[in-house]
N, C-alpha and C positions, 0 to 999 in steps of 0.2 A: 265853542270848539272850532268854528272858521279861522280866527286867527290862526290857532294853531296850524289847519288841516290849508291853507291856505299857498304855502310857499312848497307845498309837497305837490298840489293840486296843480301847479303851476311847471315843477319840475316833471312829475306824469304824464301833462300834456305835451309837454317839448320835448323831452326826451320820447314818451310814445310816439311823438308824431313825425320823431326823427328814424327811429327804426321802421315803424310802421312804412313811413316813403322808400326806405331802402327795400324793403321785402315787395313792398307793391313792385320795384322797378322788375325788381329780379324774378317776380315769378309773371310781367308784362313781358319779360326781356324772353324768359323761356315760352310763353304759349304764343307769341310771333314768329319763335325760331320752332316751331312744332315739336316743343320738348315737352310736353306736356307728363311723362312717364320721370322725367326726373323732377317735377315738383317735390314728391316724398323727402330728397333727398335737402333742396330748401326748408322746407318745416323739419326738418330731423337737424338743421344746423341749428333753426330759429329756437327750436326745441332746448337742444345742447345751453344756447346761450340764456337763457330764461333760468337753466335747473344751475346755473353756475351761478346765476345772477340772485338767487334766492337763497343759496348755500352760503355765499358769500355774505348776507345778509345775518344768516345765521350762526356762522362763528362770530360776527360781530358780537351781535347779541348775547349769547353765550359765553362765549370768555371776557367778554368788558364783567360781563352778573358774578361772576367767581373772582373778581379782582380785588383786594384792598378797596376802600372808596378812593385813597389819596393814588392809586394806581389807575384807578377805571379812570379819575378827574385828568390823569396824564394821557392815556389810553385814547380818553373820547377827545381832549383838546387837540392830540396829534392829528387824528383822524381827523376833526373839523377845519386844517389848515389843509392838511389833503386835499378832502373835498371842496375848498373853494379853489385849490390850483386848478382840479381835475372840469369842475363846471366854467373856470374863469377861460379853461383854453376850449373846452368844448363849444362857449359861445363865439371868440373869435375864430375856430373852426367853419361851423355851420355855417357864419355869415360869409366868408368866403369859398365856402364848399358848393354851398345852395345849389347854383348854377349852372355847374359841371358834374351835379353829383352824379345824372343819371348816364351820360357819356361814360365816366369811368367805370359805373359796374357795370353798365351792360360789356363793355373790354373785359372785365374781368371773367362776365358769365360766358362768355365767350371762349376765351381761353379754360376755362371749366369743362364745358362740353365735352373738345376735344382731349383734356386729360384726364377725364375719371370722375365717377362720382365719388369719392375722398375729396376732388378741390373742391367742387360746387359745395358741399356739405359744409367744411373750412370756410368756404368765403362768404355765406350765409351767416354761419356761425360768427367770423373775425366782424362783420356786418353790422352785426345785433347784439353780438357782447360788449361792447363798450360803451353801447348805452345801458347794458344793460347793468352791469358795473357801479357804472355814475350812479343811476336810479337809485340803486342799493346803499350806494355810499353817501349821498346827499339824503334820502330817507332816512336813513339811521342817525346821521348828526343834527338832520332839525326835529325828531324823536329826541333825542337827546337835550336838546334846547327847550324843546317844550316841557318836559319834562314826565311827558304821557307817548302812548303810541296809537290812541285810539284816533285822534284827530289827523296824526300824520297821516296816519296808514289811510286812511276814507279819501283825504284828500288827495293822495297819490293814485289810488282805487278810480274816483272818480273822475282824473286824470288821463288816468290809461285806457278808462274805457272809451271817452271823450276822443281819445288821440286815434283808436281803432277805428271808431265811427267816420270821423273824417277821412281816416286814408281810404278805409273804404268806398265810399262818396267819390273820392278823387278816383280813386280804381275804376270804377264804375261809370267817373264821368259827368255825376248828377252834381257834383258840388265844384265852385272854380276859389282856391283861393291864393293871395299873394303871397307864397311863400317867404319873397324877401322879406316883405312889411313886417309879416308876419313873425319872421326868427330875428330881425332888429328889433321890433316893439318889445318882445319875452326878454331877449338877450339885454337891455336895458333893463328890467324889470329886476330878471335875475341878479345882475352886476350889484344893484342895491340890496337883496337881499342874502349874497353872497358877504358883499361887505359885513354884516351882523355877523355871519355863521362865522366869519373871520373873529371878529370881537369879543363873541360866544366862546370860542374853541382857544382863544387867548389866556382869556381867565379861568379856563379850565386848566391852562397848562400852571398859570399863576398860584390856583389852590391847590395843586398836586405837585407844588414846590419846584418843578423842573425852570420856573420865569419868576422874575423876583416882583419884586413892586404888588403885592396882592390886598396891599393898606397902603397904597399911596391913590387915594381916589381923585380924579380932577372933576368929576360932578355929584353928588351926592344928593338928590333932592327925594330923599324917604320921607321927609320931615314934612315934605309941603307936597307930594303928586300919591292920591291916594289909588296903591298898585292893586286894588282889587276893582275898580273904576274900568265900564266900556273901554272905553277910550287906551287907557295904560294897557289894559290886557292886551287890545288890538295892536298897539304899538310893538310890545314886548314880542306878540306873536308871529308876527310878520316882518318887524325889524329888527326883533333881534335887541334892540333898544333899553336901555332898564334904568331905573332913575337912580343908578348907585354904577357908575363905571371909574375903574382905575385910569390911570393915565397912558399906559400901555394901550387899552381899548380906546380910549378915544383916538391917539395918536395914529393906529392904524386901522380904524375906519375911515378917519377923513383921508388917509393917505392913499387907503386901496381905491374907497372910492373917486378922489380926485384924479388918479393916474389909469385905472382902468375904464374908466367912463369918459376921460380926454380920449385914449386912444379907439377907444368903441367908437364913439359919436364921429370923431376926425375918419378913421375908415369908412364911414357908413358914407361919409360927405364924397368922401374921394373916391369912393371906389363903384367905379359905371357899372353899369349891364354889360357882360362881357357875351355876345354871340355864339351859342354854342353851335356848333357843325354836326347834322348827326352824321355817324360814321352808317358808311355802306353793309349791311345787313348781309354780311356774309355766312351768319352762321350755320354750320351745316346741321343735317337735321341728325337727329340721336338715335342711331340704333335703339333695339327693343333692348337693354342692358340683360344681360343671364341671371337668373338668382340662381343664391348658390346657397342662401340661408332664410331665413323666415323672417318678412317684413319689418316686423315687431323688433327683431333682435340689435338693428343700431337704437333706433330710438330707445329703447329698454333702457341699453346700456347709457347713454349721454344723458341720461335722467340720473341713472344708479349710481353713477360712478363718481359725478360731482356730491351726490348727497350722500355717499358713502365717506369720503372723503372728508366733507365737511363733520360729520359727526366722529370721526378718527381724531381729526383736529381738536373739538368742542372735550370729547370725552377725556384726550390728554392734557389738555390745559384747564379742567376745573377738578379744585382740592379734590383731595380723599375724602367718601363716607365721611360723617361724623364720626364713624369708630372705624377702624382698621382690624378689626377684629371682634366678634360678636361671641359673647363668652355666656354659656346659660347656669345660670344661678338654680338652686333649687336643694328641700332638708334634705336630699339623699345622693344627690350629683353637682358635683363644684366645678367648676372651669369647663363643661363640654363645649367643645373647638374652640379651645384656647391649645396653639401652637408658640414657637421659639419666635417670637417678633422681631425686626433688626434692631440692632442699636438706635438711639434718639428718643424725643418726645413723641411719644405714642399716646391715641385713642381707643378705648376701648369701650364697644357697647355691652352692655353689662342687662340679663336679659333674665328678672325674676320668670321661669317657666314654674316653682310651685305652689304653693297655698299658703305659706307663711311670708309674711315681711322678713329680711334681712339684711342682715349685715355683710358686706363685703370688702377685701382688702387682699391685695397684692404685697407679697411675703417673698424672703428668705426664706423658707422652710427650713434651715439648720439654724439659723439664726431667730428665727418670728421677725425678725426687723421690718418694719413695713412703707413700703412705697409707695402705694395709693390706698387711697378707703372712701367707700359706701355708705353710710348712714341710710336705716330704713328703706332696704329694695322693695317697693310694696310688690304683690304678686300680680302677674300681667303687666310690668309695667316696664321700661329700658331706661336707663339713664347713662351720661358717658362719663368713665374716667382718664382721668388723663394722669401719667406716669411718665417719667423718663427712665427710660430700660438701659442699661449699658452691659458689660462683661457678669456674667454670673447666674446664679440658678433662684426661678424663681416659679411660686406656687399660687395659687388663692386656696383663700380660706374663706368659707360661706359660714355664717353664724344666723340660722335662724328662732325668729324670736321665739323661747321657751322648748328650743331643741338643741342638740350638739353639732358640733361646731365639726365641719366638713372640710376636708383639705385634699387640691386636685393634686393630680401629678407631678413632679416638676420638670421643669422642661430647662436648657441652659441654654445661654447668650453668650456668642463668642464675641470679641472683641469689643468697642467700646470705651476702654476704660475699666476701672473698678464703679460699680453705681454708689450713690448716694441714699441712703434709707430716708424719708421724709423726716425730719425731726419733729416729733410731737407738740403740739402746743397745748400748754395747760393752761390754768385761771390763774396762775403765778405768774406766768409768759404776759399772758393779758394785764395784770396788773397796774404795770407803770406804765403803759399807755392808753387802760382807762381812766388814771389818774391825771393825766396830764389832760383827755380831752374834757374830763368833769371843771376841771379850773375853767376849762377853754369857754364851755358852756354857761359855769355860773357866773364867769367875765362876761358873757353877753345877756345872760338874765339884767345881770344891773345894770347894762347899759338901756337893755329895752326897758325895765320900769322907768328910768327917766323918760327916755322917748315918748312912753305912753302918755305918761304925766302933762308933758307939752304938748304932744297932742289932744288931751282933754281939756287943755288951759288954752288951745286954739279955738276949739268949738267954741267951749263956756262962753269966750268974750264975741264970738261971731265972725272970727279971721279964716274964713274957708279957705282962701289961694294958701295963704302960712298952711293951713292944716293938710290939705294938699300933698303939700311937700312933704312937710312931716309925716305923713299916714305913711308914705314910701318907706322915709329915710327908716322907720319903724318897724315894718314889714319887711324889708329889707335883712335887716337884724335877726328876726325871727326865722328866715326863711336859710339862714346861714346855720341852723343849730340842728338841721334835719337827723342827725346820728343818734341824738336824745330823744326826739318825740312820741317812740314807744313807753319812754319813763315818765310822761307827759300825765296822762291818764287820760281823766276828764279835761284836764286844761287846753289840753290839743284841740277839742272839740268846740270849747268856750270863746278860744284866742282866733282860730283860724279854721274854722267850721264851714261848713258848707248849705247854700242852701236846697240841694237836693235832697228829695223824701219829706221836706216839711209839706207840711197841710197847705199854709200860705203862701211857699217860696220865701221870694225875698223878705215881705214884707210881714211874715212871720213872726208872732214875739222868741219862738227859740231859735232865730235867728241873731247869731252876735258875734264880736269879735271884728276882728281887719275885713275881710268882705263884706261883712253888713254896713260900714263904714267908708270902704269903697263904695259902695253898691250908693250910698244915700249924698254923699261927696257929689260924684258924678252923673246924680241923677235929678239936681237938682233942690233936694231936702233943704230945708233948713237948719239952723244953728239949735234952736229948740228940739226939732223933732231925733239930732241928731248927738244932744247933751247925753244922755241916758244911758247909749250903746258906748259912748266912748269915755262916762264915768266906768263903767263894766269892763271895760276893754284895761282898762289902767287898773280897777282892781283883781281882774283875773292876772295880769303879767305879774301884779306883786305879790300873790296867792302864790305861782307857779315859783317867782322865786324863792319861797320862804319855805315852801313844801320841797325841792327838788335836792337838799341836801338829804334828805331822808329816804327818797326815793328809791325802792329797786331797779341796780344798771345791770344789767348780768353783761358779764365780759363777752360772752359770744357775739352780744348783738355787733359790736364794734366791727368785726368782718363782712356782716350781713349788709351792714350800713351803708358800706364802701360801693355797692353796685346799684343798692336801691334808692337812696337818694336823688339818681340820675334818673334811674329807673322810673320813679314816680313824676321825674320833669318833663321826661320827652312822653309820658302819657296826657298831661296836665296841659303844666304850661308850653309846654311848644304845642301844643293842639289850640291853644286859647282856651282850653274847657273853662276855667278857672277865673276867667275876665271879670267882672260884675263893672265895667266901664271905663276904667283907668287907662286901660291898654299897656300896663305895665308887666304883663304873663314872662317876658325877658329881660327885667330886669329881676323877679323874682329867680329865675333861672340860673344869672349872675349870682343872686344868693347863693343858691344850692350848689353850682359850681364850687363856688368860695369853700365853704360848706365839706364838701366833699374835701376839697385840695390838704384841709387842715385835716380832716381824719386820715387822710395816708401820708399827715408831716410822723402823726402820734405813731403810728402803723410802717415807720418806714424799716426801724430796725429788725422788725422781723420779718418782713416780705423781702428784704435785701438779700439775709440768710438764706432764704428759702428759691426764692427766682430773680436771682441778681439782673434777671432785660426785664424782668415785668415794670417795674417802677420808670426807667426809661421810654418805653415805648409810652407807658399812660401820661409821662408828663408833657412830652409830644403832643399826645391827643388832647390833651388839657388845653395846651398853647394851641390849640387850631380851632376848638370849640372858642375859646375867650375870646378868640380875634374876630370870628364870625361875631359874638355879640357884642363886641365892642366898635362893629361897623354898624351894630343895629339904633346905637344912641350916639347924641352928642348933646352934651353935658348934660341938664336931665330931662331931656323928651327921649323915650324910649319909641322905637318903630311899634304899632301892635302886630301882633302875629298876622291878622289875616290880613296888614297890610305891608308885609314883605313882598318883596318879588318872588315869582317861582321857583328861579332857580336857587337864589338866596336862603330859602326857607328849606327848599333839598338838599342846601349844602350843612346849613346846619342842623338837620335832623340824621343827616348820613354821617356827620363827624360824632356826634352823640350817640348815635348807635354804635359807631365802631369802640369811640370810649366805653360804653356800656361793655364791650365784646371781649373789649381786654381788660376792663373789672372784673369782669367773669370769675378767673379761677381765686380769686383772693378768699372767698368763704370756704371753700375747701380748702385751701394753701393754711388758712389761718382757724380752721373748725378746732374746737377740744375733742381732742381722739382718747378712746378709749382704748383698752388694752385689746391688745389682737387675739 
């Protein structure tokens, strides 16, 4: 966790120990000039700046979480270019600030005095918010970078507290240190770790589409620097560094770092100890101020106000509820608080309150024509439907199982348009696009019984590197026909089984199939020990073909397929679960991808009908998952999972989730509905 917590730990201490000297001077400057009664009004600014500083941290946080991923990837890359403007000038700041800092604010606390406490508060406040700001905004992007918050945050924690401790020391008197040396040595330090957050925050903007070139890499060493390795993590964590950068990233890292580190180092050379004068202590001393309200009440406020503020912000920029409307289901009450919704795609949470499972659907009620539907509301339980409402009058209808069927009041929707009824999908609808993907599938049965074939004519004669390959190119195949494998039976279990729950494991005799074969490939076996599994392997594939014409496919699965195929990958293989040694888990992935793409070629004509942007948007996320794993190979070494980089591997499990996100509505878009 150092690496990570490492360049925050770093930022904590500099920026703490920049505020922290400002607040020392200010409240040495007041208890000299016998102000000692307007202290309160210092901590009530330092105060102010802390609760803006943390607010600000938290709309970050919160509205990047409710963003698109391909929006947050634009979101956090902006901000990361921010952040290294906002630290690149705060370092050439300090270093020429250092030595006059303490003459200007005592000027300032000065002219404070005699105007009120409103300015002392302000210039306390203007004093310590701007680090306090940075802190926030340099915490959040190398959070972001790391791809955790736990290590940032300790090492910024541990920073700050570090920075307290010494000013106070210097307050005090008991500690002497070189400020200069001290904000050159950090201020170097930073500059290279700024450069990363730069590189980081690039190829964010690269994969949230806003910068082009996000596959034009100019170093790519996945194949040879293994990123779960001391060493690489440390590198990644601290520098920002990753063994997979575009040409954009490289270009301007060596550029920022070449021209901000020239100009850093040249000023540090040229520029002397400049004499500071202290000014004559004229300050007068501070009346007993009048109160005129109760102590507590600024400070209260410069707490409340920023974090009221902040959650006004948070609360308006993340989505609506999953449902916009919460409608309770039940045998003797249908639609309770179900209102006129506006025109658009609308949510609805749909909430069995009685004792029977039901059925529910959004109705015409003149017409029955229905717009959304329910399958099996079990009782206690919520589920969302999602509907597009436009011009017209509309009712639910609850159907519970072995009772009469329940219809709410209707309510109408002005404007809009005229709505759309869902058009019902039958097993007729299903038809010619279970037909088409049955070809699909028993076009890859006979391609994988050859494959098998050769791969058992590799072992037989003792060619392990050939079989190797072949075991992929094979598996490959198989992992491409994921739509059918409920129709599989036992073959599913024979061909590509697992060996979790056996007695043995791996080394289990009802262990068989592609990972048994993996498993004894990569681990060494022999050609003997591994003639047997991959005789079995080549007669289950030509079992499975010869059986799978007869097979029961029910049409429905075809919708279901569409989400869970994916479904099953980023459980699987994008975790590694699935490895038995190959390091192959993403190229299987590629399968399933593939896989997936051809069920909504069969599937396009009636998802068109029905949500003419859903097919657009998924082909989008299709092309941004492929691309991610098409950066993870080159020709056939595939990266393994647990030796992606961090950010690499949250890019492509946040693109496959979002794909998953808008598979979503296709099994109810494409369910066999029953009559309303």
């Amino acid at each position: 966790m150092w690496d990570d917590a490492f360049p925050s730990f770093l930022i904590g201490l500099r920026e703490g120990l920049e505020a922290g000297l400002i607040v020392s001077i200010l409240v040495a400057t007041l208890v000299r000039a016998e102000a000692r009664s307007r202290l309160p009004q210092v901590w009530t600014g330092v105060l102010a700046a802390v609760a803006v500083a943390m607010s600000f941290g938290a709309v970050l946080t919160f509205t990047a979480a409710s963003m698109p991923q391909t929006a947050q990837e634009a979101f956090g890359g902006t901000l990361s270019v921010i952040a290294v403007a906002f630290v690149t000038a705060m370092v050439f700041w300090m270093r020429r600030s250092a030595r006059s800092l303490s003459g200007e604010l005592k000027e300032k606390v000065t002219g404070a005095l005699a105007m009120g406490s409103g300015v002392l508060v302000l210039t306390s406040f203007l004093a310590v918010g701007r680090e306090g700001l940075e802190t926030a905004l340099f915490l959040w992007t190398t959070a972001q970078a790391a791809g955790e918050s736990a290590g940032p945050l300790t090492g910024a924690a541990i920073g700050l507290v570090l920075a307290a401790g010494l000013c106070w020391g210097l307050y005090r008197r008991v500690l002497k240190i070189n400020l200069t040396k001290f904000f050159t040595a950090t201020g170097a330090v930073l500059i290279v770790i700024a450069a990363g957050v730069l590189g980081y925050g690039l190829r964010d903007l690269q994969e949230g589409g806003v910068l082009p070139g996000k596959t034009a890499y100019a170093v790519d060493l996945a194949s040879n620097v293994d990123a779960g390795s001391w060493y690489s993590t440390l590198i990644q964590g601290v520098l920002n560094l990753t063994p997979t950068m575009t040409w954009l990233q490289v270009v301007a890292y060596v550029g920022y770092l070449a021209v901000v580190m020239t100009l850093f180092v040249r000023g540090v050379r040229t520029t002397g100890p400049k004499p500071t004068k202290e000014r004559p202590e004229h300050e007068p001393k501070a009346g007993r101020p009048e109160r005129r309200r109760p102590v507590w009440v600024v400070p209260a406020a410069v707490v409340a106000v920023p974090a009221v503020i902040a959650g006004l912000v948070v609360a308006l920029s993340r989505p609506k509820p999953a449902g916009d409307q919460t409608v309770a289901v039940s045998e003797t009450e249908c639609g309770k608080g179900f209102t006129a919704p506006k025109p658009g795609r609308q949510t609805f949470q749909m909430q069995n309150t009685g004792g029977k499972t039901s059925e529910v659907y959004l109705i015409d009620p003149s017409t029955s024509a229905v717009y959304g539907e329910i399958e099996g509301l079990a009782p206690g339980t919520t589920r969302d439907l999602v509907a597009t409402v436009a011009g017209g009058t509309y009712a639910w209808r609850c159907v519970p199982t072995g009772g009469r069927a329940v219809t709410s009041k209707p309510v109408t929707v002005s404007g809009g348009g005229a709505a759309k009824p869902v058009v019902p999908v039958s097993e007729q609808d299903l038809a010619a696009p279970l037909k088409a993907y049955k070809t699909y599938v028993e076009q890859g049965l006979d391609t994988l019984v050859t494959q098998t074939r050769t791969l058992d004519d590799d072992i037989e004669h003792g060619h392990l590197d050939k079989a190797r390959t072949d075991w992929l190119t094979a598996h490959r195949t198989y992992a491409s026909l994921g739509a059918a494998y409920g129709t599989f039976e036992d073959y599913d279990k024979k061909i590509d089984g697992r060996a979790d729950g056996l007695p043995d494991g791996e080394r289990d005799k009802g262990f068989t199939g592609f990972l048994r074969l993996e498993y004894g490939l990569w681990h060494g076996q022999s050609a003997k020990d591994l003639t047997g599994p991959a005789r079995q392997l080549a007669a289950d594939a030509a079992g499975l073909r010869t059986a799978f014409p007869s097979q029961d496919f029910d049409p429905g699965d075809l919708p279901l397929r569409a989400h869970e195929i994916l479904e099953n990958t980023l459980q699987f293989e994008l975790t590694g679960d699935t490895d038995e040694g190959s390091g192959t888990c993403l190229a299987t992935a590629d399968a399933n991808l593939a896989g997936t793409r051809e069920l909504l070629t069969v599937l396009e004509p009636l998802l068109t009908s029905r949500a003419p942007k859903l097919l657009p948007t998924v082909d989008a996320d299709i092309a941004r998952v492929q691309k991610l794993l098409d950066a993870a190979h080159d020709g056939t070494h595939w990266t393994p999972v647990d030796q992606l980089a961090a950010t690499d591997r949250q890019r492509l499990n946040g693109a496959t989730g979002q794909l998953l996100e808008d598979l979503a509505p296709i099994p109810d878009l494409l369910e066999i509905r029953k009559s309303a």
